[in-house]
C-alpha positions, 0 to 999 in steps of 0.5 A, a space after each residue: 190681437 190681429 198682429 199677435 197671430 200675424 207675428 206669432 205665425 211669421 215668426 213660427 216659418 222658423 219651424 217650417 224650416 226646422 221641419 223640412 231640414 229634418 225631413 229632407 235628408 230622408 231622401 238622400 239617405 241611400 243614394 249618399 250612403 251609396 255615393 260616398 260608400 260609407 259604413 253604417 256607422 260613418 252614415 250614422 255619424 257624419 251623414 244622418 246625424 250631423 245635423 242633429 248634433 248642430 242642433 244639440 249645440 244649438 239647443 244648449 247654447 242657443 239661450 245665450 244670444 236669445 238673452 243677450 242679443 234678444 228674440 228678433 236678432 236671434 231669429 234674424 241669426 237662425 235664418 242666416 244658417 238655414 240658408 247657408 246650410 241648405 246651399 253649402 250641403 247641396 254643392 258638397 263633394 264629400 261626406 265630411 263637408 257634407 257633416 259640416 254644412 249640415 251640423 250648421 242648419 242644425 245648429 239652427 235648428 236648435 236655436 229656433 226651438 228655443 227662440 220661436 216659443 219663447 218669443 210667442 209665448 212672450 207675446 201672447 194672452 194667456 188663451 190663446 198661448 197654446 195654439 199660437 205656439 203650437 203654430 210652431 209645431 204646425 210649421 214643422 210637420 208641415 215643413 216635414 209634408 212639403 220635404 216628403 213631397 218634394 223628395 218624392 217629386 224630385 227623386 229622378 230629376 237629376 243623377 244625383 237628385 239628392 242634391 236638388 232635394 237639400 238645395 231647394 231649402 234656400 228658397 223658403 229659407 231666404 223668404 223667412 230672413 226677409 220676413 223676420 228682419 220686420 218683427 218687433 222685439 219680444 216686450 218682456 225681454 225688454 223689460 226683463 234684460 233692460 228695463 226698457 219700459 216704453 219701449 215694450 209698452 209701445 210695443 205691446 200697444 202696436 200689437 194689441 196686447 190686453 192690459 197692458 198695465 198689468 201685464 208689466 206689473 206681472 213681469 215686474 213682480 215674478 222678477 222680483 219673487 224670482 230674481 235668480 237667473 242660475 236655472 239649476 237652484 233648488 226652487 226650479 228642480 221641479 220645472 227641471 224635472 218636467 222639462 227633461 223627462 217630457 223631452 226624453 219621451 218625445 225621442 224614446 218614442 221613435 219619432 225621429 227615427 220614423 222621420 228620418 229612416 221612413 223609407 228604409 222602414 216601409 222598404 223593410 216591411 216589403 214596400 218598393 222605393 217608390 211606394 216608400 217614398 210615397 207612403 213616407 209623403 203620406 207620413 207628413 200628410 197624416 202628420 199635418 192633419 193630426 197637428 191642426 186637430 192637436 192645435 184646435 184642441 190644446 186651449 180647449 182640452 188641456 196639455 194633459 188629456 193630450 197627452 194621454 190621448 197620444 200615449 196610449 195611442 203610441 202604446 197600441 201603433 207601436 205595439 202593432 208595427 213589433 208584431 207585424 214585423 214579428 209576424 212578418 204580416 206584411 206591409 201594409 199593416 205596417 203603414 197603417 200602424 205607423 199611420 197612426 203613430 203619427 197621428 199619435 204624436 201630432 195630437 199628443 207630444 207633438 201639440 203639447 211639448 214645444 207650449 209645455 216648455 215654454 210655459 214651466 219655466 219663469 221668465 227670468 230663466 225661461 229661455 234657459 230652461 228651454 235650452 235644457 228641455 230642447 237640449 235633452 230632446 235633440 241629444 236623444 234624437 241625435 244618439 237614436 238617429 247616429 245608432 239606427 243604422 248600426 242598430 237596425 243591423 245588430 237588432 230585428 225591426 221588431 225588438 226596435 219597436 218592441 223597445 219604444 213601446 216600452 218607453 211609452 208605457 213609462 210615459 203614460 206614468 209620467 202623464 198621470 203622476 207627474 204633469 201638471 195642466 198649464 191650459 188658461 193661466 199667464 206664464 207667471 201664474 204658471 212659474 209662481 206654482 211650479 218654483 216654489 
């Protein structure tokens, strides 16, 4: 059981890296914008949402080599663009270089939110699956916290600072690489694509798994009751369903525009840059609290209570920020409210929407239906993060917020009619039900 948790984290790193990749561009937003004297849309296009548009490649691509390569080759692969990226986007001369080598991290990005879950789903027991994979949204939040801080005390090292803001990202992202090239394959990928049944026995029996024979058995039965690898058949409609609509919420509701536009956001609301910056480092910190409390209490509590928790939470932050700026109140209600957006997000969609996933699908198709759910939730946050700019100069701060509290009314509908609770069952249980 002690090397379930010890792989499940090292393998979760990959989220770290996904976290920080997000989150450092945030810094560099401005300064590049001025640098390289580009539009508002060209910034939205080639510079904020490269990155994005790699992971939406990456995400509805990525189930290929996470099938035919395996989990820990995949994993090794993702390691490789994350350190290419973070160094290639630090030395770049120009903005359309620039969009090359972030598209390539993002490109990883979007295979790592397929790959990450889908692997420690595969290892985990049932009662302990959706902390352990929530480890991988612990990761990105903190990944998010370390980028903020490190933005904030980098900002003035060097002219173009921005440089040391992106470059750094080679550190963590080497370590990862030497670190996954140890991880055991996943042992149901070994018994699904090649029938390798020793292979995943020995495996499991190094891992600590718990009984191990009917775990085979399991994977063997729901293979054959679910034999179809075509993920759009009728008999996966519901997963289908479920998995896009919880993926859309997560991006309609501002998440990654808070993430990537914090500082121009707290500066709208009348912060100087520096107490921007400082209060987008207290995004990532209230972020990571929330995450840890999410992931004590998603085995304990269920999917679903957190995620009514974290939608009538979104409701009332959101509903706050429109108002404030409405009112012109001033910025420090802003903060606070945005404070608790986060706190929002972290306890709900943030814990629950990476397990949710991972956890609907069988496992004949699991990683391709994570494709689409990934798929669905970095598209929505690439054409959100590409508009903003144009956006935020066509529409009032207040209309934008006004906009994603109304989707988040529309998720609380889903929660309640839709949702199902996949707390304690194995990952067959969960597909027998919701494939029928």
């Amino acid at each position: 059981m002690n090397k379930i948790i010890t792989w499940s984290v090292t393998v979760a790193v990959a989220g770290f890296l996904f976290g920080f990749d997000t989150a450092v561009i945030s810094g560099a937003d401005q300064a590049i914008q001025a640098l390289w004297e580009t539009s508002p849309l060209v910034h939205g296009l080639f510079v904020m949402s490269s990155a994005l548009w790699g992971t939406v490649l990456g995400a509805l691509s990525g189930n290929i080599p996470c099938d035919k390569l395996g989990r820990k080759k995949t994993l090794v692969i993702i390691g490789v663009l994350y350190l290419l990226s973070a160094i290639g986007s630090a030395l770049a001369q120009d903005p359309y270089t620039f969009a090359i080598l972030r598209f390539i991290g993002g490109v990883g990005v979007g295979i790592s939110s397929i790959v990450v879950p889908a692997y420690i789903s595969e290892i985990a027991p049932a009662n302990l699956r959706g902390r352990l994979v929530a480890t991988y949204q612990f990761q990105i939040v903190f990944g998010i916290l370390i980028a903020f801080l490190s933005n904030y005390l980098l900002t003035g090292i060097i002219p173009q600072d921005w440089r040391v803001m992106l470059g750094i990202e080679a550190i963590p992202a080497l370590v990862y690489l030497l670190l996954v090239l140890k991880a055991p394959e996943s042992p149901r990928w070994l018994l699904l694509k090649h029938n390798k049944e020793q292979e995943a026995r020995e495996i499991m029996q190094a891992l600590g798994s718990d009984d191990i024979d009917n775990t085979i058995t399991q994977v063997r039965e729901s293979a054959k009751r679910q034999p179809n690898t075509s993920l759009f058949k009728s008999e996966y409609k519901l997963p289908i369903t479920l998995a896009f609509l919880i993926a859309a919420f997560n991006q309609l509701s501002g998440i990654n525009f808070i993430i990537y536009y914090a500082p121009r956001v707290f500066e709208m609301a009348g912060l100087d840059a520096s107490n921007a910056l400082l209060s987008t480092a207290g995004v990532g910190l209230v972020n990571l609290v929330f995450t840890m409390v999410g992931i004590s209490l998603i085995d304990k509590c269920g999917r679903k209570l957190l995620m009514y928790v974290g939608s009538i939470g979104y409701i009332l932050s959101l509903a706050t920020v429109s108002w404030a700026f409405y009112g012109d109140v001033g910025g420090t209600l802003v903060v606070v409210a945005i404070f608790v957006f986060i706190a929002s997000h972290a306890l709900g969609q943030g814990a629950v929407i990476w397990v949710f996933i991972a956890e609907i699908f069988p496992n004949s198709v699991r990683s391709k239906g994570q494709s689409l759910g990934s798929g669905t939730h970095w598209v929505f946050a690439a054409i959100i993060t590409l508009a903003m700019p144009q956006v935020l100069a066509t529409f009032s701060a207040s209309q934008v917020f006004f906009f994603f509290t109304l989707a988040m009314f529309l998720q609380l509908i889903f929660v309640r009619f839709m949702m199902p609770e996949t707390k304690g069952r194995t990952l067959e249980d969960v597909a027998s039900e919701l494939s029928e």
